[in-house]
C-alpha positions, -999 to +999 in steps of 0.1 A: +000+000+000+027+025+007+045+015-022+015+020-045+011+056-028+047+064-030+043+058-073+011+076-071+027+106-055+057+103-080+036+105-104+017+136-093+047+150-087+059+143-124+026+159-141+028+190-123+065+192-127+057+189-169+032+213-161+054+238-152+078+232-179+049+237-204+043+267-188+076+284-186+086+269-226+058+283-238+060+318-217+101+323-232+088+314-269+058+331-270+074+362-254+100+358-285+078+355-307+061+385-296+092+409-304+091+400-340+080+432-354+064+430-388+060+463-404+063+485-370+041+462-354+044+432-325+026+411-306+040+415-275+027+392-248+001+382-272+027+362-288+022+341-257-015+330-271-002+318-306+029+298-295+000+282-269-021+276-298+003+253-313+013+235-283-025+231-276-028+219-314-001+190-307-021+179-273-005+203-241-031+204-216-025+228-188-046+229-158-077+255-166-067+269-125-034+284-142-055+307-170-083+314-137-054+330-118-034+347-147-067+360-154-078+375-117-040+382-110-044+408-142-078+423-139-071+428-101-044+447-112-057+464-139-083+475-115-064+485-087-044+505-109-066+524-122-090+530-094-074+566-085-089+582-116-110+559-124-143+573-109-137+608-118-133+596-158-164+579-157-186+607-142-171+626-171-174+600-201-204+577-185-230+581-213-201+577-242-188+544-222-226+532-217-240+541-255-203+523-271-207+492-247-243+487-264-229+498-299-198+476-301-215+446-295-251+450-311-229+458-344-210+425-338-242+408-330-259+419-357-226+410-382-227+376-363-265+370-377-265+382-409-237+357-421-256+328-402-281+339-425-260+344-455-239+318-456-260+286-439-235+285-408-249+265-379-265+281-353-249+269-325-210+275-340-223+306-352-232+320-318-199+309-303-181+324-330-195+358-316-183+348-282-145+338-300-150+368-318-155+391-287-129+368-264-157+364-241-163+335-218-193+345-203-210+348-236-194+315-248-211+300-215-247+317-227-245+307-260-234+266-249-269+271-230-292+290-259-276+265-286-255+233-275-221+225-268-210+229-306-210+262-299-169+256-278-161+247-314-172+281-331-155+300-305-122+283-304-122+293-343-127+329-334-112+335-307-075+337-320-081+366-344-103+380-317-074+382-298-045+393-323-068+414-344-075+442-316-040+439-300-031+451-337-056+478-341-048+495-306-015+496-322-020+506-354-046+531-348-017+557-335+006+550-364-018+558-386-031+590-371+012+598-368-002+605-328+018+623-307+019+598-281+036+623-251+015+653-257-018+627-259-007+614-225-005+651-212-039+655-223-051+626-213-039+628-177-050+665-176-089+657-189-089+624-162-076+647-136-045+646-110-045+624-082-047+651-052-017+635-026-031+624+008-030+644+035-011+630+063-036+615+082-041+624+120-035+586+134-005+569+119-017+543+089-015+507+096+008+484+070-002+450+075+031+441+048+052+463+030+045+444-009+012+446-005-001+409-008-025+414+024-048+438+002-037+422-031-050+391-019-085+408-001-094+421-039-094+393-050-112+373-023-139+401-025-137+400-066-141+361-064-173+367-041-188+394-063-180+371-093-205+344-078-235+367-074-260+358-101-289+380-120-317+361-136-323+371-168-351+369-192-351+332-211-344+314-183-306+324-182-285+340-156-258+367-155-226+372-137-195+394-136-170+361-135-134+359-128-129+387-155-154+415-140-154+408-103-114+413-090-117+444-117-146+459-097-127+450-064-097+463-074-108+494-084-129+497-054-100+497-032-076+510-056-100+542-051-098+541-015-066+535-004-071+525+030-098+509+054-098+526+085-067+527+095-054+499+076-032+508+043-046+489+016-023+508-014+002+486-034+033+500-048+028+506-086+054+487-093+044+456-075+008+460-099+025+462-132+044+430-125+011+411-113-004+422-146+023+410-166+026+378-149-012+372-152-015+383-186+007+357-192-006+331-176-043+338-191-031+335-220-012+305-221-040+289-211-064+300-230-045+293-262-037+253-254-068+252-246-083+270-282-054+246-297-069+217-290-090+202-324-081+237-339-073+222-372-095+191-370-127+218-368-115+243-399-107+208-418-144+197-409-161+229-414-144+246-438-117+276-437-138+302-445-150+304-410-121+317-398-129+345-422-160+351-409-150+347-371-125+381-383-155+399-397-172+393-366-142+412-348-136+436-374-168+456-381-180+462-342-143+472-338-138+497-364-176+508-362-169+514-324-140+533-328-152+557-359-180+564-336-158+568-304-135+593-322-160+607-351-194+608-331-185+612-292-153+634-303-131+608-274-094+615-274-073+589-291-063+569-256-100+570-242-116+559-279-086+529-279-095+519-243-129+520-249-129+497-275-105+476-254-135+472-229-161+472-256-147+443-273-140+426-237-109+418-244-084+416-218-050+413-239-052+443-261-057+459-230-022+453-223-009+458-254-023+492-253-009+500-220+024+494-234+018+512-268+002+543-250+028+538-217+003+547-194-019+530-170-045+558-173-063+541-205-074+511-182-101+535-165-118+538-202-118+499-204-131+495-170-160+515-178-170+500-212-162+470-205-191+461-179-218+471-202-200+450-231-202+422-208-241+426-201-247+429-231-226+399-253-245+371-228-279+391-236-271+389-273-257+352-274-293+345-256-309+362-283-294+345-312-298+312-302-332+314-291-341+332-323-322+322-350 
């Protein structure tokens, strides 16, 4: 008996140890991958998903708890980062973030049935192609219950170019306009306003540790909770923020705050931007191996042309969204890119852009979009599949 639970704990041992080589020989060639620049433009961290999408293609599993934490690691981040100015952003900007939220993803719905209709794709791959299309999980999840499980397949088709295509467009927006990215970041900062310094406060601030885990680690215990709370929604379905919209919340919650009661809850800047590499990372990875998997096998089946479609899925609400951010709501260049960001819920253009624009300041414009965009892809995947 102990020898049997000796091999079986050797074995364990031996998974998770190939686990973790995955994970780091994937992390060193995707992030070399992602310096490749073609034209001006790179991937960056993004070239972390498409060196993940081949390893997932040739059978690397990796544990689905390791793209859960890259994912609330970044969006905690994300969140607390940006909670200083978030607030005051969005009293200025809320009806541009609300009315884009509804516009981005109503053009991609729309897009999404119109070539169901046009070109005989199934329902149920068609609706998860939306989700692939908009990199959103919670959709994917509504449109698995509106349609069937099929609809995984369409989103693992989309969801590659719905990641690369919108970490190129944040990038290649600026280069086209020639923006002057230094006196956009003055303006930017100046329209979001200054953080005003704390005052030194009249009793003496506790520090429960000096890196800032103890209220790293409360966001995302109170983002986890908030992601659990559920709305019941018209059609039977339900609707929740997830691992993707809770920590954000919570972060910039207590981003805002700073401190409860006496207790310092504020996290060196520093500390945040390494977080949100690091999750970035792992979310990724993850998510790629697991879009990998039968990648091939389903474009084979179904026919390449549905990857073209997937990109028109991502395309038009993208560039509609922006022409109207920039055209119609007259939104400087960093708050129309973040927008979009959020409108088009995805999380790794985000940090493209943070590293294109090199401020954290354009995360406030995706926190605010991003919600509504959430709300509303899981309404519209309902939609489809109940009336298509």
């Amino acid at each position: 008996m102990e020898l049997l639970e000796g091999i079986g704990a050797w074995f364990q041992n031996e998974v998770w140890a190939n686990t973790l080589m995955m994970v780091f020989t994937i992390a060193i060639l995707g992030y070399l991958v992602g310096r490749i620049k073609v034209c001006g433009l790179e991937l960056g961290t993004a070239g972390v998903l498409l060196v993940a999408l081949v390893f997932g293609h040739f059978g690397v599993e990796i544990p689905k708890v390791v793209q859960d934490l890259g994912l609330i690691c970044f969006v905690t981040s994300v969140g607390y980062i940006a909670g200083p100015k978030f607030f005051r952003n969005f009293k200025v900007n809320a009806k541009s973030y609300i009315l884009l939220g509804f516009i981005i993803i109503m053009a991609g719905a729309l897009t999404c049935a119109g070539l169901i209709k046009l070109f005989n794709i199934p329902v149920d791959i068609g609706v998860g192609m939306l989700s692939g299309a908009l990199t959103s999980t919670p959709g994917l999840a509504a449109a698995k219950e509106a349609t069937s499980d099929l609809a995984a397949v369409g989103y693992g088709i989309a969801y590659p170019f719905g990641v690369i295509g919108v970490v190129l467009f944040v990038q290649l927006v600026p280069k086209i306009l020639k923006t002057d990215m230094d006196a956009e970041r003055a303006k930017f900062a100046a329209a979001s306003g200054v953080v005003v310094e704390e005052k030194a406060p009249r009793k003496k601030r506790i520090h429960i540790d000096e890196m800032g885990f103890f209220a790293f680690g409360l966001a995302i215990v109170l983002g986890v909770i908030l992601a659990k709370i559920s709305i019941p929604l018209p059609g039977g379905g339900e609707f929740a923020l997830g691992t993707s919209g809770g920590p954000l919340i919570a972060g910039l919650v207590l981003g805002h705050f700073g401190h409860i009661g006496r207790v310092n809850i504020k996290i060196d800047k520093r500390i945040l931007e390494t977080m949100r590499e690091f999750g970035l990372m792992l979310f990724l990875l993850g998510a790629g191996t697991g879009a990998g998997a039968g990648f091939v096998e389903v474009l084979t089946e179904q026919g390449p042309m549905l990857f073209v479609y997937g990109a028109f899925m991502t395309i038009v609400p993208m560039f509609l969204g922006y022409f109207f951010a920039a055209k119609v709501l007259k939104l400087s260049v960093f708050n129309s890119l973040g927008s979009i960001c959020g409108g088009m819920t995805s999380t790794p253009a985000l940090g493209t852009l943070i590293s294109v624009t090199k401020t954290d300041d354009v995360a406030s414009a995706y926190a605010a979009t991003y919600p509504i965009a959430l709300v509303m892809v899981v309404l519209s995947s309902q939609f489809l599949g109940i009336l298509l």
